[in-house]
N, CA and C atoms as an extended XYZ file, in Angstrom:
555
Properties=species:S:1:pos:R:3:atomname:S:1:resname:S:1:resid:I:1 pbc="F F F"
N       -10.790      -34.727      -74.961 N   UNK     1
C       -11.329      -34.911      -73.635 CA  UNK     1
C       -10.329      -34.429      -72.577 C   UNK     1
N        -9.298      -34.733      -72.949 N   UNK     2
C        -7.811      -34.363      -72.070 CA  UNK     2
C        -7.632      -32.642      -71.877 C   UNK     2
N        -8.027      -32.217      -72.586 N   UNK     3
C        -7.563      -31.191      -72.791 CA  UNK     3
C        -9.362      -30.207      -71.923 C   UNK     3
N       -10.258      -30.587      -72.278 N   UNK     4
C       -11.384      -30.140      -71.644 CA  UNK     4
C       -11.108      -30.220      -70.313 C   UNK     4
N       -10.726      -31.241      -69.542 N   UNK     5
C       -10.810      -31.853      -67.994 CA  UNK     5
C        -9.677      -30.509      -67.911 C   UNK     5
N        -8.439      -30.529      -68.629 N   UNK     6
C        -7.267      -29.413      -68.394 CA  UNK     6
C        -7.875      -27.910      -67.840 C   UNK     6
N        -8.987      -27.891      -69.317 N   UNK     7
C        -9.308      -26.328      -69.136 CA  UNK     7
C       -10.240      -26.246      -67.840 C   UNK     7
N       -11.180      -27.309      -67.541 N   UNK     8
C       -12.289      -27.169      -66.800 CA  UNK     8
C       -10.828      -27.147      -64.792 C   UNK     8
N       -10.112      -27.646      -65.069 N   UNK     9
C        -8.763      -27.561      -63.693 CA  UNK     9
C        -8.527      -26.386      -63.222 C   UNK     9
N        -8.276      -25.795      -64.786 N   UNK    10
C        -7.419      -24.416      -64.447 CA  UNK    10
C        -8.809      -23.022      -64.262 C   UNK    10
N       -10.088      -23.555      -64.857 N   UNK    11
C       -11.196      -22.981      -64.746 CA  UNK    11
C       -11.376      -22.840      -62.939 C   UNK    11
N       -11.041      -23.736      -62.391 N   UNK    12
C       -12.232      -23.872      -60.991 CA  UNK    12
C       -10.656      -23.522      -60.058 C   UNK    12
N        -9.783      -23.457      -60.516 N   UNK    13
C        -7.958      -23.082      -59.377 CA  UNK    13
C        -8.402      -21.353      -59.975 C   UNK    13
N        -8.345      -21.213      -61.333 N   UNK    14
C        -8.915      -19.567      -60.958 CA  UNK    14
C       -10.271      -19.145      -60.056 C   UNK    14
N       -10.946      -19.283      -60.210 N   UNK    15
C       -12.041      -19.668      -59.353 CA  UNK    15
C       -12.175      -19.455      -57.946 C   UNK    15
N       -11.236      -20.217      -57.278 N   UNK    16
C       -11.010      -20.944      -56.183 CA  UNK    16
C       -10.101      -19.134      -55.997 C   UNK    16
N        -9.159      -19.190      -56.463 N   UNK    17
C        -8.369      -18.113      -56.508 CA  UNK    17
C        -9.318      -16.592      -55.917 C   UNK    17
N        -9.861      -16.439      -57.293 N   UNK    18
C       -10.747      -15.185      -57.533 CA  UNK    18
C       -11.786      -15.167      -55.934 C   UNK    18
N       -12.302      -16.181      -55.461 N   UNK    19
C       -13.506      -16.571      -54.051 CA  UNK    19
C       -12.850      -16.463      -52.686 C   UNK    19
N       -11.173      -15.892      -53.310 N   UNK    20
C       -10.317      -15.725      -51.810 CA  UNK    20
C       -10.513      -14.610      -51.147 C   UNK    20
N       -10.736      -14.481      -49.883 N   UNK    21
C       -11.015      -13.465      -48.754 CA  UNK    21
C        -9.702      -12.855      -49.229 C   UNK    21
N        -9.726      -10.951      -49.162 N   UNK    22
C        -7.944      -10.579      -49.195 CA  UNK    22
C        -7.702      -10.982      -47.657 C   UNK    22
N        -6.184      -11.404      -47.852 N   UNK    23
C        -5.331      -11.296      -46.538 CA  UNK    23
C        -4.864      -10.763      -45.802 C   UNK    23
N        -5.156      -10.480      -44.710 N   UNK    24
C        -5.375       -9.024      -43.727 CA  UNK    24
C        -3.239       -8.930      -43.247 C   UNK    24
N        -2.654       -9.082      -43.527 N   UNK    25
C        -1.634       -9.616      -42.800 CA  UNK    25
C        -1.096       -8.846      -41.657 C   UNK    25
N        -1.672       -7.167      -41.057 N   UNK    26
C        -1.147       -6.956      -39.817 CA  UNK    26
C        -2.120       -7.534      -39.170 C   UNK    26
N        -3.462       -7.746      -39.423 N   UNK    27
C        -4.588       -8.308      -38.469 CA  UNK    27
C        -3.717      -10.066      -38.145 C   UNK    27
N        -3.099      -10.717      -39.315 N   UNK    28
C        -3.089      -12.099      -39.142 CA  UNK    28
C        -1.747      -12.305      -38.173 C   UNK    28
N        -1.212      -11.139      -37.996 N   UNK    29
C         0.755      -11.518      -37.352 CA  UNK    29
C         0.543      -11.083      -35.946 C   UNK    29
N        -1.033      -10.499      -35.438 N   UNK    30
C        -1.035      -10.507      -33.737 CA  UNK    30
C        -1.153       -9.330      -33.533 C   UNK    30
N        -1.580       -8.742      -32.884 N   UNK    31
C        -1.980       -7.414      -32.148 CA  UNK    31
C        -0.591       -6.845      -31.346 C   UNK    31
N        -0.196       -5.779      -31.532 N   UNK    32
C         0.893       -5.579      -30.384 CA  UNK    32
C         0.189       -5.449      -29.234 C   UNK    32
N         0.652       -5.651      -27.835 N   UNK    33
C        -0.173       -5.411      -26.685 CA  UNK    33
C         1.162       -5.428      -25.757 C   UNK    33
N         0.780       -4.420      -24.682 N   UNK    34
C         1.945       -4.290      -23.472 CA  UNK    34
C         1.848       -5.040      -22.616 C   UNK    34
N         2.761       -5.715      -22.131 N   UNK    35
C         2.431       -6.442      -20.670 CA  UNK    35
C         3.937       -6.573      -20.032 C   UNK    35
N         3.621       -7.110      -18.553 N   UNK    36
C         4.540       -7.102      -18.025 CA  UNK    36
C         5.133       -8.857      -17.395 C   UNK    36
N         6.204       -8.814      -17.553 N   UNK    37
C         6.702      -10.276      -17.737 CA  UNK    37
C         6.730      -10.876      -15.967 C   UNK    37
N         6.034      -11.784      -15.972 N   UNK    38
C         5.644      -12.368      -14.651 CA  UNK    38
C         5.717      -13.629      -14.323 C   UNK    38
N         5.119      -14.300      -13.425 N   UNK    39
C         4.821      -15.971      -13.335 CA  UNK    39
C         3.290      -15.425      -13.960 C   UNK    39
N         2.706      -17.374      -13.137 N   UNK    40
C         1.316      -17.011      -13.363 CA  UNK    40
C         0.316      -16.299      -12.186 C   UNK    40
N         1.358      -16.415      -10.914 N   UNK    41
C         0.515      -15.762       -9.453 CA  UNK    41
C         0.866      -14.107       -9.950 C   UNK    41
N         1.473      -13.645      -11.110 N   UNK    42
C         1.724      -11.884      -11.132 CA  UNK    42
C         3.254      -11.757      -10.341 C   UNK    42
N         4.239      -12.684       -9.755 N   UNK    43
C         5.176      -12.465       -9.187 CA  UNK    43
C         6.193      -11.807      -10.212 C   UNK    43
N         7.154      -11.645       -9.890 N   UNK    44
C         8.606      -11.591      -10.907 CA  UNK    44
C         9.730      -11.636       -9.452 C   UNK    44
N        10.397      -12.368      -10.097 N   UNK    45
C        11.303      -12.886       -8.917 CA  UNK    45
C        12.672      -12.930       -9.353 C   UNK    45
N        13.786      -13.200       -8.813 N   UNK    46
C        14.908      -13.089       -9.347 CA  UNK    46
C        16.359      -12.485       -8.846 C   UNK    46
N        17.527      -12.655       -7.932 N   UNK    47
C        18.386      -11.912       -7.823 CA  UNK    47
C        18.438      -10.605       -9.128 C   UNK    47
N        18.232       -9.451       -9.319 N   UNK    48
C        18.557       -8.716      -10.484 CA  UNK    48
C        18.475       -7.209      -10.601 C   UNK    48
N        17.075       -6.709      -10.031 N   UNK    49
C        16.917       -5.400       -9.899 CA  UNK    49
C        16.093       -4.481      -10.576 C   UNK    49
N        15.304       -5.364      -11.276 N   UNK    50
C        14.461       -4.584      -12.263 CA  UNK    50
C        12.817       -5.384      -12.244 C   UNK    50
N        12.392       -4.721      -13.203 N   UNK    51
C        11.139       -5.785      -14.039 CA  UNK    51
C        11.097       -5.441      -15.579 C   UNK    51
N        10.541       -6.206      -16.052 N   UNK    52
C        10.510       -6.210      -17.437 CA  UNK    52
C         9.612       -5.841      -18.164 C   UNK    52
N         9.032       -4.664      -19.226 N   UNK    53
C         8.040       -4.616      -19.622 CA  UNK    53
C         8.443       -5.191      -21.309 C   UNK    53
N         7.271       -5.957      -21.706 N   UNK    54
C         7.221       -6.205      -22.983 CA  UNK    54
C         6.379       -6.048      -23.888 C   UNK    54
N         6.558       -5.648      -25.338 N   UNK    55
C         5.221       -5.728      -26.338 CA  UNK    55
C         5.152       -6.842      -27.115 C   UNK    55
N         3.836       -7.559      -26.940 N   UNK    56
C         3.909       -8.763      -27.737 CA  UNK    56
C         3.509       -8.750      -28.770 C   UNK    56
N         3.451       -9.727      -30.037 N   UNK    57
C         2.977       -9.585      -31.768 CA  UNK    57
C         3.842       -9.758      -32.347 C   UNK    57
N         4.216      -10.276      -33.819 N   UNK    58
C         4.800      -10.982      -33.603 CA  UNK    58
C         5.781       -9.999      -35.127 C   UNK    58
N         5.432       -8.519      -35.110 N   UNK    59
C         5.639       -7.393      -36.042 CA  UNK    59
C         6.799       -6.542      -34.301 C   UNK    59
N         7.745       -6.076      -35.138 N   UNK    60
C         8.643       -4.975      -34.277 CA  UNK    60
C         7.307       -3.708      -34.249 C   UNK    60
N         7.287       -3.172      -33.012 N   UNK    61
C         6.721       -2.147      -32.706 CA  UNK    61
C         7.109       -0.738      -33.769 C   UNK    61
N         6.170       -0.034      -34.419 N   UNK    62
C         6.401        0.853      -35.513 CA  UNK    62
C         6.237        2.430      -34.789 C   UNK    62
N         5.959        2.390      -33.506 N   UNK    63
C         6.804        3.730      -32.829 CA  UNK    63
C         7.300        3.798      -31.354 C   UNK    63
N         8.017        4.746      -30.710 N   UNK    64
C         8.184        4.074      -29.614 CA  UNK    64
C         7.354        4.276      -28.887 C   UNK    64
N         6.958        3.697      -27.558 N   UNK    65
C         5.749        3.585      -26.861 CA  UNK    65
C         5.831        3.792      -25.401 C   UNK    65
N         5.698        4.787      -24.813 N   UNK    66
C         5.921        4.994      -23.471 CA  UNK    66
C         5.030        4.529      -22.518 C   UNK    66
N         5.539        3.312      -21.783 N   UNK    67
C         5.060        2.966      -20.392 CA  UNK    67
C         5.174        3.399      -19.153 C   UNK    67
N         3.826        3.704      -18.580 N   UNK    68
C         3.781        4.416      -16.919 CA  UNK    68
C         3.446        3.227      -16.371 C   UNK    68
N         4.149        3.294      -14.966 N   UNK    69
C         3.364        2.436      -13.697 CA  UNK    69
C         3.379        2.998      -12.933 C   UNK    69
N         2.435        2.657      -11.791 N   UNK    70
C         2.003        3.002      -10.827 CA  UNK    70
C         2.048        2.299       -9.425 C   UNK    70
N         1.882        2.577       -8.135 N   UNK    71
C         2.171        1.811       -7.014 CA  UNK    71
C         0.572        1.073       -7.290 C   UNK    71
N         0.540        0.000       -6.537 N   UNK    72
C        -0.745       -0.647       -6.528 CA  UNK    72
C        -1.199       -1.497       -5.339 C   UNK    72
N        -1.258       -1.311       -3.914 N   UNK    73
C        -1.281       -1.954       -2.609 CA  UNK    73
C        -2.358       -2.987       -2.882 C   UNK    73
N        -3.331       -2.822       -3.696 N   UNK    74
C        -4.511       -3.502       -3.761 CA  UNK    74
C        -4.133       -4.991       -4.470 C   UNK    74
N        -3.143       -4.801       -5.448 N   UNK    75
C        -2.745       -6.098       -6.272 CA  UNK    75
C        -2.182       -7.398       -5.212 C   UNK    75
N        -1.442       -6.648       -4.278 N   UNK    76
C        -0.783       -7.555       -3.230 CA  UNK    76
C        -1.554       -7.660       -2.258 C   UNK    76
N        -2.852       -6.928       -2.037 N   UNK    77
C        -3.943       -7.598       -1.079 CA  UNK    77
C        -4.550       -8.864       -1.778 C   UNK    77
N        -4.661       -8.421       -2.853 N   UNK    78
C        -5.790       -9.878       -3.198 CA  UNK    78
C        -4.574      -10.497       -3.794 C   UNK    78
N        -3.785      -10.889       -4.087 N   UNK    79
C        -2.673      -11.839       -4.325 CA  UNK    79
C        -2.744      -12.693       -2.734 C   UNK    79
N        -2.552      -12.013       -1.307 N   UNK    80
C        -2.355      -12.832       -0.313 CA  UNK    80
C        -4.056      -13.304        0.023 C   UNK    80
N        -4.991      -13.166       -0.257 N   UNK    81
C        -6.346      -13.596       -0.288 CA  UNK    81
C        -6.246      -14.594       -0.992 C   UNK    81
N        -6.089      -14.411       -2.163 N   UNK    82
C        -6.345      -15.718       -3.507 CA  UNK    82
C        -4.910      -16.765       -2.541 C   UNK    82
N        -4.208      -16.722       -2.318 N   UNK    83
C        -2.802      -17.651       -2.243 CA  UNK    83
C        -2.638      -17.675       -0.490 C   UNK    83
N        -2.996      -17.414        0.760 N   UNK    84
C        -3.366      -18.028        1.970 CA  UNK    84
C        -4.567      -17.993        2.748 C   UNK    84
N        -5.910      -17.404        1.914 N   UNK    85
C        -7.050      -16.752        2.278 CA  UNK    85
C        -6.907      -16.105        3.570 C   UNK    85
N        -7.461      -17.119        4.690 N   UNK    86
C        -7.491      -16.627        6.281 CA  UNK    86
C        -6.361      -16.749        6.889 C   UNK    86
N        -4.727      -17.364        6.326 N   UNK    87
C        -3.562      -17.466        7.324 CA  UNK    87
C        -3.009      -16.299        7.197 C   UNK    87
N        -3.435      -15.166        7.537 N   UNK    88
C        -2.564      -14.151        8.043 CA  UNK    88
C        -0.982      -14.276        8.314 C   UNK    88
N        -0.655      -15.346        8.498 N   UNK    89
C         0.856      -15.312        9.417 CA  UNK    89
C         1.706      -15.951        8.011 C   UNK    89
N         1.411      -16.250        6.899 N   UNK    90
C         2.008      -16.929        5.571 CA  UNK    90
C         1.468      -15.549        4.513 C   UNK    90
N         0.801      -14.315        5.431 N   UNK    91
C         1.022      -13.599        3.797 CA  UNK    91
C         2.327      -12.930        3.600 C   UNK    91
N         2.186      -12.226        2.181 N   UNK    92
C         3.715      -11.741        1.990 CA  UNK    92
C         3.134      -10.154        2.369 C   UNK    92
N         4.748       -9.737        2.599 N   UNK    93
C         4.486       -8.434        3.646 CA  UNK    93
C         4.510       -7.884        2.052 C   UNK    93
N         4.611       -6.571        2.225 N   UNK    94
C         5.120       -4.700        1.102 CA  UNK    94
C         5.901       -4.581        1.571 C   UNK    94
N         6.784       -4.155        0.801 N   UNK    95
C         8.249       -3.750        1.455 CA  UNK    95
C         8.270       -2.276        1.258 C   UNK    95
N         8.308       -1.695        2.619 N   UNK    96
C         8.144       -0.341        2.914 CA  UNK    96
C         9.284        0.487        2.142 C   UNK    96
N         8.393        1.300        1.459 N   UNK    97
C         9.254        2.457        0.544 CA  UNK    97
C        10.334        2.932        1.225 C   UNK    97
N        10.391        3.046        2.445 N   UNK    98
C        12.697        3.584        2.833 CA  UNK    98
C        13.620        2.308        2.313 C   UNK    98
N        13.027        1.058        2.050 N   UNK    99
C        14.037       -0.252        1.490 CA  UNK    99
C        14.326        0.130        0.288 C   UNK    99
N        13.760        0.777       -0.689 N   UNK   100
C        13.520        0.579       -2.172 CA  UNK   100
C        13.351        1.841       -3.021 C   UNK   100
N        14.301        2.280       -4.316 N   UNK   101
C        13.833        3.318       -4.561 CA  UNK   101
C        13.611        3.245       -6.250 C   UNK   101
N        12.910        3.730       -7.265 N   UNK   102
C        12.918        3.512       -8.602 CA  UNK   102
C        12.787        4.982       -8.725 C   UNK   102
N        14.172        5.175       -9.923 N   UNK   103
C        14.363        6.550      -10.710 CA  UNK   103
C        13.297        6.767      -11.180 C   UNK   103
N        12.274        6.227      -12.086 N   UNK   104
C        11.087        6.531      -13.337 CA  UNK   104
C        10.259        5.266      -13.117 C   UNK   104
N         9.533        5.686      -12.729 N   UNK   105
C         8.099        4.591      -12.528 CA  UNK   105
C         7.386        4.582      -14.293 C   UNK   105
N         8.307        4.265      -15.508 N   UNK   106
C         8.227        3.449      -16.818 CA  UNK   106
C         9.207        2.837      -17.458 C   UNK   106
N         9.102        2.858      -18.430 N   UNK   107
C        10.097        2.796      -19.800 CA  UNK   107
C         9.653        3.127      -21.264 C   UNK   107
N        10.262        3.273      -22.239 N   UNK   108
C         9.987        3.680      -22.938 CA  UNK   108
C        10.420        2.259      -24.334 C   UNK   108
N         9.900        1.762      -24.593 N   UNK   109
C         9.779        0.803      -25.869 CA  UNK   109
C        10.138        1.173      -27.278 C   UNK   109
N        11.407        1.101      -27.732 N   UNK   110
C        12.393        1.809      -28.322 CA  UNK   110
C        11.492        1.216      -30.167 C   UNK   110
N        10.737        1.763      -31.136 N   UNK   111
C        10.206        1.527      -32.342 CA  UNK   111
C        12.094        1.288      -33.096 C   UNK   111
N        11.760       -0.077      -34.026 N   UNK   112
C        12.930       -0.836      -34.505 CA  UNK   112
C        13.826       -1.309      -33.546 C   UNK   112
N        13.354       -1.505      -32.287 N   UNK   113
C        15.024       -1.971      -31.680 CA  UNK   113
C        14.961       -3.305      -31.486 C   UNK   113
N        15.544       -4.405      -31.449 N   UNK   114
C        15.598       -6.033      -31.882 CA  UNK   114
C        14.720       -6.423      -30.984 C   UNK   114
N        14.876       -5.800      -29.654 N   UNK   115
C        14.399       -6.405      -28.312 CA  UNK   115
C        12.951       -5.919      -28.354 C   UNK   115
N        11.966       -6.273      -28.070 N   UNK   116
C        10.699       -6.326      -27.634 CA  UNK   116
C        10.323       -5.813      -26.336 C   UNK   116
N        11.125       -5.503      -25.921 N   UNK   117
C        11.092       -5.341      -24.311 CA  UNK   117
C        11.994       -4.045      -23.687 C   UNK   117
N        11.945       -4.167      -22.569 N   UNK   118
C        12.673       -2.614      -22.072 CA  UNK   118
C        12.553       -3.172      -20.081 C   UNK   118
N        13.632       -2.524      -19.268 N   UNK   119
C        13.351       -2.864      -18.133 CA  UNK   119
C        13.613       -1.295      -17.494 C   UNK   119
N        12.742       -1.922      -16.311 N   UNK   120
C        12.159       -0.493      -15.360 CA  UNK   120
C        13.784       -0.897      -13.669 C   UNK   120
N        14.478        0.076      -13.694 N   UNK   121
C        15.700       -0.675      -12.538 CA  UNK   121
C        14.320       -0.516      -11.165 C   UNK   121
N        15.277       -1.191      -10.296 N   UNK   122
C        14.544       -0.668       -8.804 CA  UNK   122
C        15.736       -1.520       -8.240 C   UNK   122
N        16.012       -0.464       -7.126 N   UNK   123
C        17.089       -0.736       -6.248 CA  UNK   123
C        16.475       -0.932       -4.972 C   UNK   123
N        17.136       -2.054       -4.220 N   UNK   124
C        16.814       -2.344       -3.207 CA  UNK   124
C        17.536       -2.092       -2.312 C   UNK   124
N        17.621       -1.540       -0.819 N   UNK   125
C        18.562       -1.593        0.455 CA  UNK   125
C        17.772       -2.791        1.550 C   UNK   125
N        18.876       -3.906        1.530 N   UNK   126
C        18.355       -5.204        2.350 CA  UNK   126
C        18.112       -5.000        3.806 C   UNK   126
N        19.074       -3.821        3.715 N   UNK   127
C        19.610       -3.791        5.293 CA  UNK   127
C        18.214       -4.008        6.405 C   UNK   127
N        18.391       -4.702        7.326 N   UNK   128
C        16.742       -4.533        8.333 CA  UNK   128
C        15.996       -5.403        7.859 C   UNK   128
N        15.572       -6.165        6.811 N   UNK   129
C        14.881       -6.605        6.515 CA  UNK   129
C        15.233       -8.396        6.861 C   UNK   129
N        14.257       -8.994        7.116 N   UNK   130
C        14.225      -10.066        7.665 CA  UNK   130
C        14.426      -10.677        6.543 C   UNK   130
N        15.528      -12.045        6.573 N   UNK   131
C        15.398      -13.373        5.388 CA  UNK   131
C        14.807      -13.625        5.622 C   UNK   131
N        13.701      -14.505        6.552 N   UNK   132
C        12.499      -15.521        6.637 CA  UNK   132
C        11.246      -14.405        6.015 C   UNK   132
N        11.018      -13.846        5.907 N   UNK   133
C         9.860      -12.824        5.247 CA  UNK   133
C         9.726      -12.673        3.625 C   UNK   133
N         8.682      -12.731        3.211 N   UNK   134
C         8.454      -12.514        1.563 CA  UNK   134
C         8.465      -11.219        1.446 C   UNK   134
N         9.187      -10.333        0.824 N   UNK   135
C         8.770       -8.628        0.579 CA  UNK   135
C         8.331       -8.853       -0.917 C   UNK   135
N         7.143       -8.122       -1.119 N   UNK   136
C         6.690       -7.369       -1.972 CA  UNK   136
C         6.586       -6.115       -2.633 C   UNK   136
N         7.001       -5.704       -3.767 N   UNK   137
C         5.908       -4.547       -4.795 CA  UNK   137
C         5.495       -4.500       -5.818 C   UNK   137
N         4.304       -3.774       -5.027 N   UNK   138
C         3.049       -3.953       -6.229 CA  UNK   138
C         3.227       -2.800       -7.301 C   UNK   138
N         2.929       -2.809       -8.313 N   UNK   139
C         2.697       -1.899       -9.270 CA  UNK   139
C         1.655       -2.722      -10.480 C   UNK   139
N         1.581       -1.594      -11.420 N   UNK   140
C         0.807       -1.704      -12.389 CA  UNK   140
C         0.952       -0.779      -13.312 C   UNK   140
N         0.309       -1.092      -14.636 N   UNK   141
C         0.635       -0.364      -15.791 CA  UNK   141
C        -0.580        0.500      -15.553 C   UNK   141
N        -0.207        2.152      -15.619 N   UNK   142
C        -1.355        2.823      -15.480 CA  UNK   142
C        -1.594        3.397      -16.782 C   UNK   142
N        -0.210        3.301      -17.673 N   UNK   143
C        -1.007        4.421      -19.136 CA  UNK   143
C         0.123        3.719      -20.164 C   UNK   143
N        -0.220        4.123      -21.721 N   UNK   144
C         0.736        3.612      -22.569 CA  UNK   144
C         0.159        4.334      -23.708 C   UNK   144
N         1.433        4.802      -24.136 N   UNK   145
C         1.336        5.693      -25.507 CA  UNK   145
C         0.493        5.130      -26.775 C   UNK   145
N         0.988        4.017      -27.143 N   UNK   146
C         0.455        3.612      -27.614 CA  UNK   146
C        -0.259        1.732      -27.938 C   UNK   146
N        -0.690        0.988      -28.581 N   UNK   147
C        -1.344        0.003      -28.527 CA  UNK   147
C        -2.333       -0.279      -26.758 C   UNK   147
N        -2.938       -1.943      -27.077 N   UNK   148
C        -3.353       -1.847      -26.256 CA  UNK   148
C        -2.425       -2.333      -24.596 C   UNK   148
N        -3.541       -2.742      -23.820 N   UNK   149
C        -2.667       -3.646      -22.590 CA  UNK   149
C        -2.935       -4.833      -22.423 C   UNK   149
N        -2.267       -5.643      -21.844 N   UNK   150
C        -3.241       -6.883      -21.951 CA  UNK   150
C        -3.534       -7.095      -20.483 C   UNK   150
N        -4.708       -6.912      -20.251 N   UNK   151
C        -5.177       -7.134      -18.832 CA  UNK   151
C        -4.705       -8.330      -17.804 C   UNK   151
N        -4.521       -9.593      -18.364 N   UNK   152
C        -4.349      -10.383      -17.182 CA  UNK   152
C        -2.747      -10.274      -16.843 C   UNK   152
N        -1.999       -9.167      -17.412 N   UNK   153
C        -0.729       -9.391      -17.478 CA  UNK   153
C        -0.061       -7.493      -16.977 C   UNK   153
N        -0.911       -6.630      -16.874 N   UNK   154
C        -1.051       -5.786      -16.403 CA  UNK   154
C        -0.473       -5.353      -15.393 C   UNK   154
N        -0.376       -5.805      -14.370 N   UNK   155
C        -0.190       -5.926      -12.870 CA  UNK   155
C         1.532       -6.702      -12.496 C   UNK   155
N         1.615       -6.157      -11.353 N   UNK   156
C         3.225       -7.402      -11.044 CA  UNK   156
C         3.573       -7.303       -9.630 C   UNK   156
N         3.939       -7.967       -9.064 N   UNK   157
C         4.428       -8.282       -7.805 CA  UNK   157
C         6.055       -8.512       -7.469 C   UNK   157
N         6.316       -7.131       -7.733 N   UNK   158
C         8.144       -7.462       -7.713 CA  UNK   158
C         8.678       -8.178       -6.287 C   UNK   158
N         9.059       -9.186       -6.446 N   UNK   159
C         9.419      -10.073       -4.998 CA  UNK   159
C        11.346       -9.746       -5.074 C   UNK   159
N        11.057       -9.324       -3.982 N   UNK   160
C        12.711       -9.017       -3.250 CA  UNK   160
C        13.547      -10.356       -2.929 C   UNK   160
N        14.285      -10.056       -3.476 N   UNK   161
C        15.331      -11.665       -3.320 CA  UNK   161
C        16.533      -11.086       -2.851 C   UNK   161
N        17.236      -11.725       -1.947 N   UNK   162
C        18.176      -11.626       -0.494 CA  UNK   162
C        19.211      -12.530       -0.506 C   UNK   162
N        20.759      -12.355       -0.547 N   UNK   163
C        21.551      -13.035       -0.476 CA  UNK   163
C        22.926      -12.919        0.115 C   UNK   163
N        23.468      -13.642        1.212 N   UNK   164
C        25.061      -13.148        1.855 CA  UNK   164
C        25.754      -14.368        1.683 C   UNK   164
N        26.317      -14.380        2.595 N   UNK   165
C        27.374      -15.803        2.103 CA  UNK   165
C        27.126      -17.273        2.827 C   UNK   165
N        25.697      -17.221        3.168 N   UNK   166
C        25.096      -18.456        3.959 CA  UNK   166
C        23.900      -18.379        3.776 C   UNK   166
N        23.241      -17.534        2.903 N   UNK   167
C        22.029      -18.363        2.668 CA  UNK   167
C        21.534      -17.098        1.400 C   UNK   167
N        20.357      -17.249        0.804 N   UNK   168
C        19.609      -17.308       -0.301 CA  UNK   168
C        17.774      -17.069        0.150 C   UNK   168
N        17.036      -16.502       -0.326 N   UNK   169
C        15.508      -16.504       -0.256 CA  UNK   169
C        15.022      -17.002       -1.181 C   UNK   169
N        15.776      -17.221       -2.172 N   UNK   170
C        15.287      -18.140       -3.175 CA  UNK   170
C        15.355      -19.344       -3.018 C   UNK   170
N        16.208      -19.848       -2.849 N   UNK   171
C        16.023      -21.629       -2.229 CA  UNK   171
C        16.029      -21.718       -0.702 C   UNK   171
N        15.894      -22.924       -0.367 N   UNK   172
C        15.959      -23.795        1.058 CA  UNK   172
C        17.233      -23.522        1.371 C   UNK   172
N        17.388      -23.170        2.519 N   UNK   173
C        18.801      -23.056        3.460 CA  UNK   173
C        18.958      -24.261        4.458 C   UNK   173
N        19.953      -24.964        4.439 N   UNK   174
C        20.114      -26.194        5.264 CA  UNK   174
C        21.387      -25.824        6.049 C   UNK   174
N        21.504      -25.192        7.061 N   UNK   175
C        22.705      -25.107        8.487 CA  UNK   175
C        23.167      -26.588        8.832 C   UNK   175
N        24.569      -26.310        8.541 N   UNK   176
C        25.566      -27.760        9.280 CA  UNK   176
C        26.574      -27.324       10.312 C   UNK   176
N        26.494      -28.093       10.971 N   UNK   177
C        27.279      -27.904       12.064 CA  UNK   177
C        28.353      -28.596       12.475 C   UNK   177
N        29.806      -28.514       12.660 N   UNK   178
C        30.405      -29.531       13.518 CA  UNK   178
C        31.098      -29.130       14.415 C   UNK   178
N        31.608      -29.825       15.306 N   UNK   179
C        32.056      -29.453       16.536 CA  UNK   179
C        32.713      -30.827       17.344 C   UNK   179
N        33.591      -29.978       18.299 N   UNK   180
C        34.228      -31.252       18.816 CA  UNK   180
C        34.149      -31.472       20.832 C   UNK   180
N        33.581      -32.714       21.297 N   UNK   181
C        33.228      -32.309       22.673 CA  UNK   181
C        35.037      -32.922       23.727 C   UNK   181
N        34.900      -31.615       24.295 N   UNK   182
C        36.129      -31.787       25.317 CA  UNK   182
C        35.756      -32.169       26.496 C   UNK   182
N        36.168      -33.106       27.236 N   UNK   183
C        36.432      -33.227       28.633 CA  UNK   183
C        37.182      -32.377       29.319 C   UNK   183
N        36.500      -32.508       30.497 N   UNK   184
C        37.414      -31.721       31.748 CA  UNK   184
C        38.422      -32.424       32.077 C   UNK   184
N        39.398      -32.328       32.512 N   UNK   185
C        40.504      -33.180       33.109 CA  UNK   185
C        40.857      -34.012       31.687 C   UNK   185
């Protein structure tokens, strides 16, 4: 009887075996897809000088993959729609192309290299530009060699960050003062 129940075990584990779907395993480890590293409003923020493009999945990219971007005025219109609708006076400005210049509007996504990612520089000149003001640029991924894009991640809002030796655009600035009052005589 022992030995029947044995065979009838190893009967229904082959079985079970043989009734298995094959295992897709580049379908099961994620799609590579390009995107660009952001918040969730599309910002990228940061004392630094760049932005970041990345391929996600969870396989090293198997060739390299050239990313284009493009200027995009429209991304930073409806960014200040969705985030102050009608207050005009709280949207964030564009920061006019004589502030800002980028060698190669891509990068290129290096097949085997550890990093997943690649950054695009952009240099900024502060000079003229107001601290109390948000500057913006817009861009977007317009083409890619290869895989897909991932749409909600597509787009970016490089925010200009500003710093001297009294204050910051990234945090709250708090001015102290002291002083001492003299009499006449």
């Amino acid at each position: 009887m022992k030995t029947m129940i044995k065979k009838a075990g190893y009967f229904l584990a082959m079985f079970a075996l043989a009734a298995c779907e094959p295992f897709d395993f580049e379908q099961e480890m994620g799609q590579k897809v390009i995107c660009i590293i952001s918040d969730n409003d599309l910002v990228y923020t940061g004392m630094h000088g760049y932005i970041s493009i990345n391929c996600g999945g969870s396989l090293q990219i198997d060739r390299d993959v050239d990313v284009t971007l493009e200027y995009a005025p429209e991304v930073l219109q409806s960014y200040n729609k969705i985030k102050y609708d009608i207050d005009q006076s709280k949207y964030a400005k564009e920061l006019p192309s004589k502030y800002y210049s980028i060698a190669q509007m891509g990068v290129t996504l290096k097949a085997g290299s550890p990093d997943t990612y690649n950054v695009m520089p952009i240099q900024v000149k502060p000079e003229g530009l107001s601290p109390d003001s948000i500057y913006l640029i817009p861009l977007r991924i317009k083409s890619v060699s290869a895989y897909s894009v991932n749409p909600d991640k597509s787009q970016v809002l490089y925010q200009v960050q500003m710093k001297n030796l009294y204050a910051r655009t990234d945090e709250a600035t708090i001015y102290n003062a002291a002083g001492k009052l003299q009499k006449e005589g």
